[in-house]
C-alpha positions in Angstrom: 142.8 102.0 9.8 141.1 98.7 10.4 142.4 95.4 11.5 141.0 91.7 11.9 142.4 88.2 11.7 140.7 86.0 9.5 139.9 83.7 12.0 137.6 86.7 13.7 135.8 87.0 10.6 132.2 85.5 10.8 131.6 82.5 8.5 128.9 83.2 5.8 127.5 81.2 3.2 126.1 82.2 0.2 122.4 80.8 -0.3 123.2 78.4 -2.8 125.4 76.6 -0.2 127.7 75.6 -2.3 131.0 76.0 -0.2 131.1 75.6 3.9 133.3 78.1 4.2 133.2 81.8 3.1 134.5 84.9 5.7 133.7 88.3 4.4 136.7 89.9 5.2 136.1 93.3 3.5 132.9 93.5 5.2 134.8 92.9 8.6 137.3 95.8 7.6 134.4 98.2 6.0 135.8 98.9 2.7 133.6 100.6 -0.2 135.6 100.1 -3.1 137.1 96.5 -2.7 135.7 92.9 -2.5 137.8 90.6 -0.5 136.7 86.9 0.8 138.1 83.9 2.2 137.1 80.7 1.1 137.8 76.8 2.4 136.2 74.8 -0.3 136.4 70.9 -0.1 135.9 68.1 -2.7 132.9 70.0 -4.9 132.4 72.7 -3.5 132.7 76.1 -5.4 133.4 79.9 -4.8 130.0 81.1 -6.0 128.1 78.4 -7.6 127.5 78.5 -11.4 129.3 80.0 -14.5 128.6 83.6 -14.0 130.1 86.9 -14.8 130.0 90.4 -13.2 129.6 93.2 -15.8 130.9 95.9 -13.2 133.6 94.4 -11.5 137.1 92.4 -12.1 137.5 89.6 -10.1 140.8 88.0 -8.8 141.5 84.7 -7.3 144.4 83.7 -5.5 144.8 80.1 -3.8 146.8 80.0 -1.1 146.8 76.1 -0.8 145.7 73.3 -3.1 144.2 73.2 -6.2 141.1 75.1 -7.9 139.7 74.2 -11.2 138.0 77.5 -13.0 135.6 76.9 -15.9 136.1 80.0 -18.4 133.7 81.1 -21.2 131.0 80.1 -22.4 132.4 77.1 -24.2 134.1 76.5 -20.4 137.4 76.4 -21.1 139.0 74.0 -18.0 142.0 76.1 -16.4 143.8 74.7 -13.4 145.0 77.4 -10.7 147.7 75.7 -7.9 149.0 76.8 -4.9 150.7 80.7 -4.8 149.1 81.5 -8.4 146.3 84.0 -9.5 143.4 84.5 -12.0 142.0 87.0 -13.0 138.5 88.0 -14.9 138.1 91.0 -16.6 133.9 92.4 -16.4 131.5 90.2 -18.4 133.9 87.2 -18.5 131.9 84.3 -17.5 133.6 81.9 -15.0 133.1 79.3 -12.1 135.8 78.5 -9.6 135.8 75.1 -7.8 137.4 72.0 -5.8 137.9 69.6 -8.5 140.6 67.6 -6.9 139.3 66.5 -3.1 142.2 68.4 -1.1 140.9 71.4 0.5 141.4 74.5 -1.3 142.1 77.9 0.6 141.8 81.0 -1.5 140.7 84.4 -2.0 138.6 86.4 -4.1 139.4 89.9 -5.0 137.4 92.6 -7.0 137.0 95.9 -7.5 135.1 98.2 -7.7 132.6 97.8 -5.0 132.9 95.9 -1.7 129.8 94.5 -2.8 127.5 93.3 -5.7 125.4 95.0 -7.9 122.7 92.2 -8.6 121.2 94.5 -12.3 125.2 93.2 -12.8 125.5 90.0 -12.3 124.5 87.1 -14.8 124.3 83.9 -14.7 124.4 80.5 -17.0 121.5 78.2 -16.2 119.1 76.2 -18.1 115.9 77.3 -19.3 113.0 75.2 -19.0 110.9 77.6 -21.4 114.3 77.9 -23.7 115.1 74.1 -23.4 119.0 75.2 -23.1 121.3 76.7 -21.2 120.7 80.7 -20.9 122.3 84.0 -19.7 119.8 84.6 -16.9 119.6 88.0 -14.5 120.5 87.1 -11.2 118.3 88.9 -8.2 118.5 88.2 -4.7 115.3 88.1 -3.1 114.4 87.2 0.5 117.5 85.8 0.8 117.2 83.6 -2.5 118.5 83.5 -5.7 116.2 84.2 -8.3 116.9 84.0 -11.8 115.2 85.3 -15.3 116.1 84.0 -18.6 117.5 87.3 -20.9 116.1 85.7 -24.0 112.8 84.6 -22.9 111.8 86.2 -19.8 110.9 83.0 -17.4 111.8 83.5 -14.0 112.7 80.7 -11.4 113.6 80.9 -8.1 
């Protein structure tokens, strides 16, 4: 059995920055087959950054106070999540969870399996400068950076 109050958890960004608050908590607790994190996002400020999806794991969201705006698809489908409800995203769905509305949201995401990432999994939406569009891109972390590779062309940026 293992036990911690949120409020022990460590703070840890991702590298992208793109939220001020993010506590591990599954890491605190040492699970292997479950992903659980707090978030405080402000006017903004997202979960994980871009549209992405994870073709090994589900991913549920559930915000405990204010609003969060999650873009779904690739044609980015606008769905509003308030206070007390839940999302979820089956592997491969492509989404991005943010602060749209300026009053701090508190939430959590959930997924399974895995308390953590497989990066050969996880793809991400970004423009191509080779392309000249958005892309599906690869997502690596290296030295503690993102680093992305366009699926249909090959061009990496970092």
């Amino acid at each position: 059995m293992e036990k911690v109050a949120v409020e022990a958890v460590e703070n840890e960004r991702n590298p992208m920055k793109v939220h001020s608050v993010r506590k591990p908590v599954s890491r605190a607790l040492g699970t292997d087959h479950f992903a659980m994190n707090y978030f405080e996002l402000e006017a903004g400020e997202s979960f994980s950054g871009g549209l992405h999806r994870h073709n090994d794991q589900e991913e549920v969201f559930y915000v405990e106070s204010g609003t969060a705006t999650f873009e779904v698809g690739l044609d980015r489908e606008t769905v509003a999540v308030e206070s007390g409800e839940l999302i979820r995203f089956p592997p491969g769905e492509f989404q991005k969870g943010y602060n749209a509305d300026g009053e701090t949201v508190e939430g959590w995401a959930l997924g399974a399996p895995g308390a953590g990432h497989d990066w050969d999994e996880l793809q991400s939406r970004a423009f191509c400068p080779d392309c000249e569009d958005e892309r599906t891109h690869d997502v690596d972390l290296a030295d503690g950076a993102f680093e992305l590779t366009c699926t249909d062309c090959g061009t990496t940026q970092g």
